[in-house]
N, C-alpha and C positions, 0 to 999 in steps of 0.2 A: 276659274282657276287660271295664274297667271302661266305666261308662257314657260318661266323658268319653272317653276315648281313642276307644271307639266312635264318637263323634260326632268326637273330630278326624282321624280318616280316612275318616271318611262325606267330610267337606268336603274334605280332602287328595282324595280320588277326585276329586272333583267340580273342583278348580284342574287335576290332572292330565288330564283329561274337556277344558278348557277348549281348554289344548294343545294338543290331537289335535285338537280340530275346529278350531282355524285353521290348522293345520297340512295337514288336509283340503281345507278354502275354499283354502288357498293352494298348492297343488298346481296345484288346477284352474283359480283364476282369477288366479294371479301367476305362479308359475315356470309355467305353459304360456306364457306369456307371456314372459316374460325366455328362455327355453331357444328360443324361435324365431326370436329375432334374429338379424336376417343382416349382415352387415358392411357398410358401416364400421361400427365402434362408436368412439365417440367417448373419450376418454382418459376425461371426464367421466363417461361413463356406466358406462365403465370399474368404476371407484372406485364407484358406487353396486352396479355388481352382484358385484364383488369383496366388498364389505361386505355386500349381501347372501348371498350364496353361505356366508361365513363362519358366517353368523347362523342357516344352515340345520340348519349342520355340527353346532352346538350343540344345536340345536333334537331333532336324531335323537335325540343322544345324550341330551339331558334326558328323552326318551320312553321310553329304553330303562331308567333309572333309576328304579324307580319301586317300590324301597321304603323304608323308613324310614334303613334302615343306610346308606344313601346320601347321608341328609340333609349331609353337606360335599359334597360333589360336586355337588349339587342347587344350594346356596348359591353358590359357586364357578360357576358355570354361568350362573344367575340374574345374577348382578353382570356376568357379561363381556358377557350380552345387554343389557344396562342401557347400557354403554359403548358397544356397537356400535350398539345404536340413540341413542344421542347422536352418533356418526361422523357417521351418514349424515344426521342432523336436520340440521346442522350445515356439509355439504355440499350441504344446500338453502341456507344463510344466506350460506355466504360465498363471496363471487362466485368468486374464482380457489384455492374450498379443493379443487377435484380437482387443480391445479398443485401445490399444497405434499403433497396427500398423498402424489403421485406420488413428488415430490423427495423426501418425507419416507425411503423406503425405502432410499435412499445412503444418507442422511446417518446412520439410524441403522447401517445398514450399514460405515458408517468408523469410529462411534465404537465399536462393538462389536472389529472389526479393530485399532482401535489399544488397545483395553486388552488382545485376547489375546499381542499383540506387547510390550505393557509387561510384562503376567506375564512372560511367556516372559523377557524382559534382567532381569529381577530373581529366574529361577527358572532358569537355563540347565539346571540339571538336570532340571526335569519333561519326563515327557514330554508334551509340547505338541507339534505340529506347527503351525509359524506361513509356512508355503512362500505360500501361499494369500493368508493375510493380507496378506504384505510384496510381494506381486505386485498384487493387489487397490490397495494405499494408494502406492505408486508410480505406478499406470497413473489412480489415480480422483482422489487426494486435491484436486490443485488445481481442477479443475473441482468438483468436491462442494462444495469449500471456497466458491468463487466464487457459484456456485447456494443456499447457504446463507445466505449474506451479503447475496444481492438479497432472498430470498424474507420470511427472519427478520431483519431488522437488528438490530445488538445483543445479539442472543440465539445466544452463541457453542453452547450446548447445548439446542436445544427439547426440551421435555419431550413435545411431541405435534405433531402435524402442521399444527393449528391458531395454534400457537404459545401459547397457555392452560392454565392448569393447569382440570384435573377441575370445580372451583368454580365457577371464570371462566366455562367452556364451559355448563356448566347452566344459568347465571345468564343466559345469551344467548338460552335458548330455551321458561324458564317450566315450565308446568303442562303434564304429568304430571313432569317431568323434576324440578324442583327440589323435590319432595314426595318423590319418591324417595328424590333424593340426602341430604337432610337426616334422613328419620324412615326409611329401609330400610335403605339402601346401608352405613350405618354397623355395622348389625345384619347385616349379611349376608358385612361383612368380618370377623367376627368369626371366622367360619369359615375364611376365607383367610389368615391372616395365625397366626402361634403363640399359643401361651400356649392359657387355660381358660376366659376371660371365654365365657356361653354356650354354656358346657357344663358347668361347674362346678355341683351342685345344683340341674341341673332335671327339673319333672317328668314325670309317668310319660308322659305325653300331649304334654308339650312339644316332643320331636324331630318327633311327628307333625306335631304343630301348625306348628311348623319347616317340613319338605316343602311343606309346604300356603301358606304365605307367599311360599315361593323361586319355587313354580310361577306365586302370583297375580302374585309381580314380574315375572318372565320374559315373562307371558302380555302385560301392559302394553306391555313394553320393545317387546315382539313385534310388535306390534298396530299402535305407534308406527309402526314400522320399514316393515312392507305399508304402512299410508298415505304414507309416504313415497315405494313404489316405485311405487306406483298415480300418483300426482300426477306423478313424476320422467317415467313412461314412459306414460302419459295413455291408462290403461287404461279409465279411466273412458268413454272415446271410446266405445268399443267394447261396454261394460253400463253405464250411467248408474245401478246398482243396485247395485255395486261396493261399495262403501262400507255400505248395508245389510244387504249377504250377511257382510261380515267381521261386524258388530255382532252378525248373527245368531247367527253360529258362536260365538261367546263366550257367548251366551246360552243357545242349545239345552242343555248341558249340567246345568243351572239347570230344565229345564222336568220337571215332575213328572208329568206325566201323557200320553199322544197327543194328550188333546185341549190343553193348552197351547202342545203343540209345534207344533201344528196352526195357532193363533193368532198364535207368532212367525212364522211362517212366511209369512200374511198379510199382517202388518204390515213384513214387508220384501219383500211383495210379490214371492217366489217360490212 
């Protein structure tokens, strides 16, 4: 193994490392927390742990990923955690954005129903089964339709729940978020999306180096996302230390020796 590549999976370890210990912090000082709620839950709070739950779900799977040959899936993974932590940034800003995300789930739910029902009259032969569909947009459609009209005016087809496109949405909410989106997020659909741009003639150590980026994105998105659920669900009540513990968990992985680690460990005062 040459010396570069060597080192970029020293570092790729060390982004994957990152992962795992907020992944750890957030075990024990967020989902113990979220999984012991007792009901009511509120539609609002709903939508924040709905969106986290999801972010978990990626979260396993990016850990279970973790070598080079993976790097699309890694990238792919990285970008949707990027989005879900925009969600939920997002549904701190906007006063009635747990309403529309809610409604959001009709409305994409009709349009999805009326285009399998369009195939189907312009395909009579596939087989398609549209029983479902044409039962669904009979019983929903005018209410959907009504609810969509108050929530979005004018925007007979939201793109997102928000009613914003991707740009619009980042542009609401700053730093980390619009650094991403403009210098990662573009580089990281490369992987998503066909064609060869970024993978065409790179080198030996590049895919590594790749892994190793997807994971520092992710790890941010990630990060974002716990400060969100900590503020949302006023965790901090309960360890006013909260907020240093996650910093740390990103850090420990970073510390070369017992005795550094020993150090961070002070300075967040566990």
């Amino acid at each position: 193994m040459s010396s570069s590549v060597a080192s970029a999976s020293a570092n790729t370890e060390k982004f994957s490392a990152v992962i795992k210990s907020m992944n750890d912090f957030d075990r024990i000082e967020v989902k113990g927390v979220i999984d012991m709620l007792l009901p009511p839950i509120s539609l609002r709070e709903q939508c924040f742990i709905g969106t986290y739950y999801r972010t978990l779900g990626n979260i396993e799977t990016l850990l279970v990923l973790n070598k080079s040959l993976h790097f699309q899936a890694l990238t792919m993974l990285a970008r949707a955690l990027f989005e879900l932590a925009v969600d939920v940034r997002l549904l701190e800003m906007i006063p009635n954005g747990w309403e529309k995300m809610v409604a959001f789930v009709d409305v994409e739910r009709l349009r999805v129903a009326r285009k399998v029902i369009a195939f189907k009259k312009k395909n009579p032969a596939a087989e398609v089964e549209t029983a479902r569909e044409d039962i669904f947009v009979a019983r929903s459609a005018q209410a959907i339709l009504s609810m969509r009209n108050s929530l979005w005016p004018g925007k007979n087809n939201p793109e997102h729940w928000s009613g914003l496109r991707l740009p619009d949405r980042v542009s609401k909410l700053g730093q980390p978020f619009d650094q991403i989106y403009e210098v990662d997020y573009p580089k990281l659909s490369w992987y998503t999306h066909s064609g060869l741009t970024g993978v065409a003639n790179i080198p030996a150590d590049g895919i590594t180096h790749l892994c190793g980026y997807a994971f520092h994105t992710a790890a941010t998105a990630y990060g974002e996302l716990l400060l969100a659920m900590i503020r949302q669900f006023k965790i901090a009540k309960a360890n006013d230390r909260i907020e240093a513990f996650l910093d740390l968990a990103k850090k420990l992985p970073f510390a070369n020796s017992p005795e550094q680690v020993e150090v961070l460990r002070r300075i967040a005062g566990k």
